[in-house]
BAVOSE-546584 format. One line per field, with one value per residue: x negated, y, z negated of N, C-alpha, C, CB in turn; residue in one letter; residue number from 0. Coordinates in pm, 1 decimal, padded with zeros to 6 digits. Atoms other than C-alpha are relative to their C-alpha. Glycine has a CB too. Layout:
n.c1 <- [X;...]
n.c2 <- [Y;...]
n.c3 <- [Z;...]
ca.c1 <- [X;...]
ca.c2 <- [Y;...]
ca.c3 <- [Z;...]
c.c1 <- [X;...]
c.c2 <- [Y;...]
c.c3 <- [Z;...]
cb.c1 <- [X;...]
cb.c2 <- [Y;...]
cb.c3 <- [Z;...]
rest <- [a;...]
nr <- [NUM;...]
***
This chain:
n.c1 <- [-00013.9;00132.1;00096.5;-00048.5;-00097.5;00029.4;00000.7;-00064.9;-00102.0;00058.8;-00064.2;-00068.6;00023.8;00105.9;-00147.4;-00075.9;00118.9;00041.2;-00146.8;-00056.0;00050.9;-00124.4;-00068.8;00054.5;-00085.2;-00120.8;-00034.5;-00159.2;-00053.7;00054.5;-00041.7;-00149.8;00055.7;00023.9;-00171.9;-00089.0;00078.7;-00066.0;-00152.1;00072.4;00053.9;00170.1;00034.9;00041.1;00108.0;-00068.2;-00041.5;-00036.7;00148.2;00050.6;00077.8;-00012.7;-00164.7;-00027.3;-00016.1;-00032.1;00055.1;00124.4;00009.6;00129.8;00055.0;00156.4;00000.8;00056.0;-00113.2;-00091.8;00040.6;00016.8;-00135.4;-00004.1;00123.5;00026.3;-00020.4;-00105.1;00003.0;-00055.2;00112.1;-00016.5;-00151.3;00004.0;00036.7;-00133.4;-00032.2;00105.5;00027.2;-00149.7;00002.3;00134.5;00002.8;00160.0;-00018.6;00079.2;-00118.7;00034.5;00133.3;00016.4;00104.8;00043.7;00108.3;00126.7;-00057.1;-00030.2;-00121.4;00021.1;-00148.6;-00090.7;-00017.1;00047.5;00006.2;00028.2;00143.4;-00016.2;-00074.6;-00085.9;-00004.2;00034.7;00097.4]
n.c2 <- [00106.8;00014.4;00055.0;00138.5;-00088.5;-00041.2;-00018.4;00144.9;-00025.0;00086.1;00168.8;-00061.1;-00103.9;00080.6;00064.5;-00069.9;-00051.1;00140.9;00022.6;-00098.9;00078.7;00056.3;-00075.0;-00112.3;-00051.1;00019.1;-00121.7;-00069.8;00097.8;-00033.8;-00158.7;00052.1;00055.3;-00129.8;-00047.4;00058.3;-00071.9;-00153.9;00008.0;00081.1;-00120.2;00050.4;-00067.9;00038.8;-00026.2;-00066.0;00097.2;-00131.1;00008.9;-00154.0;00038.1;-00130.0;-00057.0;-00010.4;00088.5;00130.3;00069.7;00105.6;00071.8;00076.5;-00043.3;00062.5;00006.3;-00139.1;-00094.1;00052.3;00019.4;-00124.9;-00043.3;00059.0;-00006.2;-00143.4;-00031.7;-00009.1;00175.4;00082.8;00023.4;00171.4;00051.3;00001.6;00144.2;00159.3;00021.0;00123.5;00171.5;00060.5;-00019.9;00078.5;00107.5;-00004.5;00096.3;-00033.0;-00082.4;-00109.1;-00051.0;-00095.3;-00124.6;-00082.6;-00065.3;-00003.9;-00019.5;-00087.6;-00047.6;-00099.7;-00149.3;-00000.3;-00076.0;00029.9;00136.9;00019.4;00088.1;-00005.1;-00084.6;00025.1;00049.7;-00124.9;-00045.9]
n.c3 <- [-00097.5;00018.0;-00106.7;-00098.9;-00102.2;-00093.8;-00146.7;00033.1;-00152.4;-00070.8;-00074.4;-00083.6;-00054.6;-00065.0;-00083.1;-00064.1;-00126.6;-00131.9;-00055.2;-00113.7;-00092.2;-00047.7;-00092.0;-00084.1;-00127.4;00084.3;00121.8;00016.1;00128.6;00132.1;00038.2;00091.9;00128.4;00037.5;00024.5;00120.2;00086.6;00008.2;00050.8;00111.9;00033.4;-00026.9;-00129.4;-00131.1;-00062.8;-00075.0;-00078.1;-00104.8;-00129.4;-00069.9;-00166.3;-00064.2;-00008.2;00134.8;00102.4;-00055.8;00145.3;-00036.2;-00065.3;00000.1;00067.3;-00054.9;00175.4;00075.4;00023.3;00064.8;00117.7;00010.9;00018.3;00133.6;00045.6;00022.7;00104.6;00061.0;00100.3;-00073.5;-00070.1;00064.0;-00089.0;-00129.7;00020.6;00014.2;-00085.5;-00105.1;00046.9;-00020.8;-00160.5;-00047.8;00116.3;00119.4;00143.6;00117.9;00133.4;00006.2;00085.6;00115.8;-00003.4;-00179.2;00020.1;-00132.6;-00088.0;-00001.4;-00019.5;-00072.1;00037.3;-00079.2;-00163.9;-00122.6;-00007.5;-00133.8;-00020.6;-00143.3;-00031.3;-00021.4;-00086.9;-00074.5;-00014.1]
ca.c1 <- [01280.5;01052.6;00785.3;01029.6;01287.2;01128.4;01117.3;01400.9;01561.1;01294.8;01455.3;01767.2;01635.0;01414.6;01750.9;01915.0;01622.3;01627.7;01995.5;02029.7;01758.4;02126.1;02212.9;01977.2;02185.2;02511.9;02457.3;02777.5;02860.2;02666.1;02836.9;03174.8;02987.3;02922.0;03285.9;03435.2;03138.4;03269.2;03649.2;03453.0;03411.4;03051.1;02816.6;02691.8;02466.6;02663.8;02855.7;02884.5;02654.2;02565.8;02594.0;02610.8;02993.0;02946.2;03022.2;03080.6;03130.6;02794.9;02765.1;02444.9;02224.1;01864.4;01809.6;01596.8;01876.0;02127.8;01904.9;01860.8;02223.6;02196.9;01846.1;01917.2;01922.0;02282.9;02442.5;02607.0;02313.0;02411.7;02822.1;02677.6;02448.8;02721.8;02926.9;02646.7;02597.0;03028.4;02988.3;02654.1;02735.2;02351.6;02261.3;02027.0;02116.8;02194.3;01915.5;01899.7;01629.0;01554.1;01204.8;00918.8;01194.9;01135.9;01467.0;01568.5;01778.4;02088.9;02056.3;01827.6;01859.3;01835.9;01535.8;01662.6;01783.6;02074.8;02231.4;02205.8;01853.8]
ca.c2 <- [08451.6;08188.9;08042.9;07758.8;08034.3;08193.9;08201.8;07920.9;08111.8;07918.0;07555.2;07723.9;07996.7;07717.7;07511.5;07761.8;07893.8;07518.1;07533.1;07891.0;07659.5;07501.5;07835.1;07976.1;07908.6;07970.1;08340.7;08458.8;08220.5;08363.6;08745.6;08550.3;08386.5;08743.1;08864.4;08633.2;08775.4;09070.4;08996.1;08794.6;09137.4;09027.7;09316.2;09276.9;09379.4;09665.3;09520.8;09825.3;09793.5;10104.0;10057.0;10356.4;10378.6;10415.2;10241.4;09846.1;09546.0;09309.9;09094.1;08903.3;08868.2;08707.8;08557.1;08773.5;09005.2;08751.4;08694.7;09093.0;09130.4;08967.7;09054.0;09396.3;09535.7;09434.9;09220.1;09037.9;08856.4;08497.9;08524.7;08569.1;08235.9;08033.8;08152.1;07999.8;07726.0;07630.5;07769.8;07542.8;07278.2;07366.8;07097.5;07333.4;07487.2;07863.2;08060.1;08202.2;08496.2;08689.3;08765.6;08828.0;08847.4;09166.2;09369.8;09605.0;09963.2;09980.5;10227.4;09981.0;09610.5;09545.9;09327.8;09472.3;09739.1;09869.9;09735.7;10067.5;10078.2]
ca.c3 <- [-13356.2;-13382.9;-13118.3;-13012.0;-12899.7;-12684.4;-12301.6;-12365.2;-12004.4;-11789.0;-11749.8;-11627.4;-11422.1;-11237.0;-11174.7;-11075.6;-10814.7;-10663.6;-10628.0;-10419.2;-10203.8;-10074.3;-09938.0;-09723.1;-09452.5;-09689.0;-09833.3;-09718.0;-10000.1;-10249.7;-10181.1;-10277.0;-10596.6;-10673.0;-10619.2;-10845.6;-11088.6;-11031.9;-11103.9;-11409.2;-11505.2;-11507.6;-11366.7;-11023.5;-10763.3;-10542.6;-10253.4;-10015.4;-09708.1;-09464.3;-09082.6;-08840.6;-08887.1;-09253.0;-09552.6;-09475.2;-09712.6;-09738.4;-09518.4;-09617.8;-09903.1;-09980.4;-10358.0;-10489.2;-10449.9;-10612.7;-10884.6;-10915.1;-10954.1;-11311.8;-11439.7;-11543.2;-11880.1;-12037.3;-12268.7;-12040.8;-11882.4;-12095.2;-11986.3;-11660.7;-11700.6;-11831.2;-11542.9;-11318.0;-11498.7;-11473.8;-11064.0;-11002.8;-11243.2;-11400.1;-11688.4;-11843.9;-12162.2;-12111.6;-12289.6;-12626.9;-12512.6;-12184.1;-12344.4;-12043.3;-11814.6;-11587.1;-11563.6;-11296.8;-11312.3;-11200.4;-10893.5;-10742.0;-10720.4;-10343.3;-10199.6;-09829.5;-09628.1;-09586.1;-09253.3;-09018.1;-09116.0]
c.c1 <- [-00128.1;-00059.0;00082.0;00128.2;00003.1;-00070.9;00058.4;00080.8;-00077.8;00046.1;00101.1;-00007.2;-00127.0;00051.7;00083.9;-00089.0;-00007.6;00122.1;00042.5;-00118.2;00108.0;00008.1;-00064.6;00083.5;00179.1;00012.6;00099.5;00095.9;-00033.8;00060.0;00117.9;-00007.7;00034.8;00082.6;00067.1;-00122.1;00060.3;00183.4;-00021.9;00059.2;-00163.3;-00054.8;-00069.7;-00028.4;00189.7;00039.9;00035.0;-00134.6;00033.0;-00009.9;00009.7;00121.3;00009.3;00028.0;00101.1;-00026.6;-00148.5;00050.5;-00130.5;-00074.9;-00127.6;00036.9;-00050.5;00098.5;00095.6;-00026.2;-00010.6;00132.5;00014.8;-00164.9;-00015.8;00028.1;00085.2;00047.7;00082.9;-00068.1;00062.3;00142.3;-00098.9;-00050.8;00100.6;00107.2;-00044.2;-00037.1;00108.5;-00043.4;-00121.5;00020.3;-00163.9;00045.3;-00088.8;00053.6;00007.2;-00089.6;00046.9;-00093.4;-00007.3;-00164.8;-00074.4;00068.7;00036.9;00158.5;-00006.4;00068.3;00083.5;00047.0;-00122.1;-00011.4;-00022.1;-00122.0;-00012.7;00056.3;00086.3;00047.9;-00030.2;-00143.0;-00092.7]
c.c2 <- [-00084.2;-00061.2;-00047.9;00072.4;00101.9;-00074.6;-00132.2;00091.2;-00120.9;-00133.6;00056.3;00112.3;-00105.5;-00101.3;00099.6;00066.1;-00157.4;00006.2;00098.4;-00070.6;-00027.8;00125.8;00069.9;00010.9;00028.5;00144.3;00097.9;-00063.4;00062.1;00181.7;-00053.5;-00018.3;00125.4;00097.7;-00073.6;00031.3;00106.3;00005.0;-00093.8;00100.1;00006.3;00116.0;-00028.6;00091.3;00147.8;-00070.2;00074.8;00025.4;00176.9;-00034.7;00172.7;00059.8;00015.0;-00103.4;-00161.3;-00080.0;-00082.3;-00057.8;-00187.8;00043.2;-00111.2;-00018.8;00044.6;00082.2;-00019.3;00000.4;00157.1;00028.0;-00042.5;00082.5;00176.7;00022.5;00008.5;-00063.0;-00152.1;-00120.6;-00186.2;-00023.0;-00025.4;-00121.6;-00107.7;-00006.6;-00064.0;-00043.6;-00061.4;-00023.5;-00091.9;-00091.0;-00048.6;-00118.7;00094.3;00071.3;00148.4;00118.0;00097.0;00145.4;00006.6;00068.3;-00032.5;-00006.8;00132.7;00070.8;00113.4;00134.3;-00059.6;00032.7;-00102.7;-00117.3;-00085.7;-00030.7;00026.6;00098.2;00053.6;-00018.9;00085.6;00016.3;-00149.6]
c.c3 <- [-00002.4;00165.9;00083.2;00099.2;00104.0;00157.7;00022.3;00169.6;00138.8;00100.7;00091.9;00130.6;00126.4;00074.8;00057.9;00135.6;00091.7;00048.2;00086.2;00137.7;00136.1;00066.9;00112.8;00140.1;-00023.0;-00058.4;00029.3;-00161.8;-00145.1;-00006.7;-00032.0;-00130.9;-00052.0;-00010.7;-00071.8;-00123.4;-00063.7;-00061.5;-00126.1;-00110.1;-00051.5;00097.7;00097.2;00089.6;00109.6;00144.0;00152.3;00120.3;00043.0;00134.3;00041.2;-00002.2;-00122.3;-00114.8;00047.4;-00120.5;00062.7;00045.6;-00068.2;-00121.5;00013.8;-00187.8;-00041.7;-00029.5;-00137.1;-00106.9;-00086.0;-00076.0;-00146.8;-00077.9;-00009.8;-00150.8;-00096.4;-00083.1;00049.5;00074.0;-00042.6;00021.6;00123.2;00080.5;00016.9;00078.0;00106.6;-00070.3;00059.7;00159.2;00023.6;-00030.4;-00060.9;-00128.3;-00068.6;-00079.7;00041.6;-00084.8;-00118.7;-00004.4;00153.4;-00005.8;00145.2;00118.6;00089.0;00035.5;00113.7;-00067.5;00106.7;00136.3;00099.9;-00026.2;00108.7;00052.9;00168.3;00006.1;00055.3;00231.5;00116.8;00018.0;00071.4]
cb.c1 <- [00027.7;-00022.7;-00102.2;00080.0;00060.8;-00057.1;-00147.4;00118.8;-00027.5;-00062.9;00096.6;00051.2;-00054.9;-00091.3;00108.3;00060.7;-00206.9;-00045.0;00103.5;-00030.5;-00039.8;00123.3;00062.1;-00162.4;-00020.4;-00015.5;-00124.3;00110.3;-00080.6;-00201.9;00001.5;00059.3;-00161.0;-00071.4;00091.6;00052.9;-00104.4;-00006.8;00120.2;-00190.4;00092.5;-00020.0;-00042.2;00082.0;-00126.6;-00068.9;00125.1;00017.2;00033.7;-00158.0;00127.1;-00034.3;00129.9;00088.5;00075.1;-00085.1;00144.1;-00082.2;-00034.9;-00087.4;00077.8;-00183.2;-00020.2;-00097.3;00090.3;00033.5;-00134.7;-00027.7;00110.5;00000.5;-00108.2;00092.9;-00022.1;00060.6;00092.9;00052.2;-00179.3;-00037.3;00163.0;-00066.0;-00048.1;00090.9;00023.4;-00117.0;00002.3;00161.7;-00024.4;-00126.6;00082.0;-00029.5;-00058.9;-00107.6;-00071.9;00078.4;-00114.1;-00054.4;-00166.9;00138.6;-00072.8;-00117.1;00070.5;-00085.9;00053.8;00046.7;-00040.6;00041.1;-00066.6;-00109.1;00091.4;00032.0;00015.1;00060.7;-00021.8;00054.2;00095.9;00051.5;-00036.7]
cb.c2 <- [00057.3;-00108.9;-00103.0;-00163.7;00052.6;00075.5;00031.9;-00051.9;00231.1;-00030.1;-00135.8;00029.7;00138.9;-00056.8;-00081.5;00097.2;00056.1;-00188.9;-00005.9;00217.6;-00127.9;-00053.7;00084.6;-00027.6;-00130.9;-00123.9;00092.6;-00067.1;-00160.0;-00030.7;00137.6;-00138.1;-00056.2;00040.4;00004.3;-00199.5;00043.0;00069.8;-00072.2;-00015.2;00049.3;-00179.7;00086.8;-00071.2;-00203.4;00115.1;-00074.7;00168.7;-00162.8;00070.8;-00142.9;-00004.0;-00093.6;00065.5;00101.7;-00044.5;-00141.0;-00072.4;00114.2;00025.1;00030.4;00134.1;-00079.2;00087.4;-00013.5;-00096.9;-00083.0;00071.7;-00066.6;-00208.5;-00089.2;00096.0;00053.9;00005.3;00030.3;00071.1;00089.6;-00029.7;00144.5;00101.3;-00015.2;-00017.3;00064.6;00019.3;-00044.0;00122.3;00174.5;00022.8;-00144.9;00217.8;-00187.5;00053.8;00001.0;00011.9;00092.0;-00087.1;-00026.4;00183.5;-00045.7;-00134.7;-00050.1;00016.5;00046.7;-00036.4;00227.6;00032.7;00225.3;00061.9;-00034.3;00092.0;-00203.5;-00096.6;00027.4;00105.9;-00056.4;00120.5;00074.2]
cb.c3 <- [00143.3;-00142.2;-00037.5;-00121.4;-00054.5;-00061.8;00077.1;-00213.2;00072.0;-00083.1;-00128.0;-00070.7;-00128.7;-00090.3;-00101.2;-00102.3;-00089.0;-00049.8;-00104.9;-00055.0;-00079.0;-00102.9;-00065.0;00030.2;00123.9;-00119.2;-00034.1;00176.0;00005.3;-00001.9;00117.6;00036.9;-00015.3;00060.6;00117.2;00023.6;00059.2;00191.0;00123.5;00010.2;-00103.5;00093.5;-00012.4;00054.3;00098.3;00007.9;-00076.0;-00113.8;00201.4;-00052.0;00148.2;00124.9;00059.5;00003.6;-00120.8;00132.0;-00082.6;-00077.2;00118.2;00131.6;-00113.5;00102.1;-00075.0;00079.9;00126.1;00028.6;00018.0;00134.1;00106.2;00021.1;00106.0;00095.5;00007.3;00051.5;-00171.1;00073.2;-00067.4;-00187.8;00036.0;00027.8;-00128.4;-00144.7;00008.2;00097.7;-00177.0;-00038.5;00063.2;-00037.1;00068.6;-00107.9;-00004.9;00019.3;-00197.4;00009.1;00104.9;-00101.3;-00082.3;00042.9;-00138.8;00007.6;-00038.0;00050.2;-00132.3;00133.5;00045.2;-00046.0;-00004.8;00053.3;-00040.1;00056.2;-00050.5;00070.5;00007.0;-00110.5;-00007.1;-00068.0;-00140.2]
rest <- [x;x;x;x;x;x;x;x;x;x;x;x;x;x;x;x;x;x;x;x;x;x;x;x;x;x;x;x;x;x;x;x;x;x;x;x;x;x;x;x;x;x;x;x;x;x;x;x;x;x;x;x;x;x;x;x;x;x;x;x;x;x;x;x;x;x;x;x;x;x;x;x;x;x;x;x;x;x;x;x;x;x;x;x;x;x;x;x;x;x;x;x;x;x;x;x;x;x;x;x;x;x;x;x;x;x;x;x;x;x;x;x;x;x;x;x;x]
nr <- [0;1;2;3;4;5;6;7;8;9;10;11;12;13;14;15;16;17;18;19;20;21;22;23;24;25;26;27;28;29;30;31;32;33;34;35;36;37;38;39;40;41;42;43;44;45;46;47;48;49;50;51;52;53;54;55;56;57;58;59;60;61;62;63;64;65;66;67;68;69;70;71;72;73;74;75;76;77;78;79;80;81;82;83;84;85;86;87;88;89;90;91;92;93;94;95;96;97;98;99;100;101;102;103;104;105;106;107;108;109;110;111;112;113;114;115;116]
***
């Protein structure tokens, strides 16, 4: 890969961080985004909250989170782009590399806790 192809995720990942801007008062919106992800078959962030009565769907998320829900170790990472690109209508190109991009694990992607707590 040469020089010019790397850390080509940037532009997009910089439009797409101005555009969840729009939701802060909207992120019921963004756990829908994230269910049609999911029926994408695109993987995604777990959707199963925790109150005192037990297992509940989310309610609420924070972008960090959203962005979490993608930024994990798969090969799916560039569908998942060009699905948010279509859903955003992003102009930047979707990226040829994910280099310097940290990744999470799977058992923990969550930037908050669960609702009970």
């Amino acid at each position: 890969m040469s020089d010019e192809e790397h850390f080509t995720w940037i532009p997009i990942y910089e439009e797409l961080a101005k555009k969840l801007t729009e939701y802060k008062d909207k992120r019921s919106e963004l756990i829908q985004i994230i269910k049609e992800m999911l029926n994408q078959g695109l993987k995604v962030v777990k959707l199963a909250d925790k109150d005192e009565n037990g297992d509940r769907e989310l309610e609420d998320i924070d972008p960090f989170t959203f962005f979490a829900s993608f930024n994990v170790y798969t090969n799916d990472r560039k569908e998942t782009l060009e699905f948010l690109k279509r859903k955003f209508d992003l102009k930047q190109p979707v990226p040829v590399d994910f280099d310097g991009i940290p990744v999470l694990s799977g058992t923990s992607r969550w930037f908050f806790a669960y609702k009970k707590e």
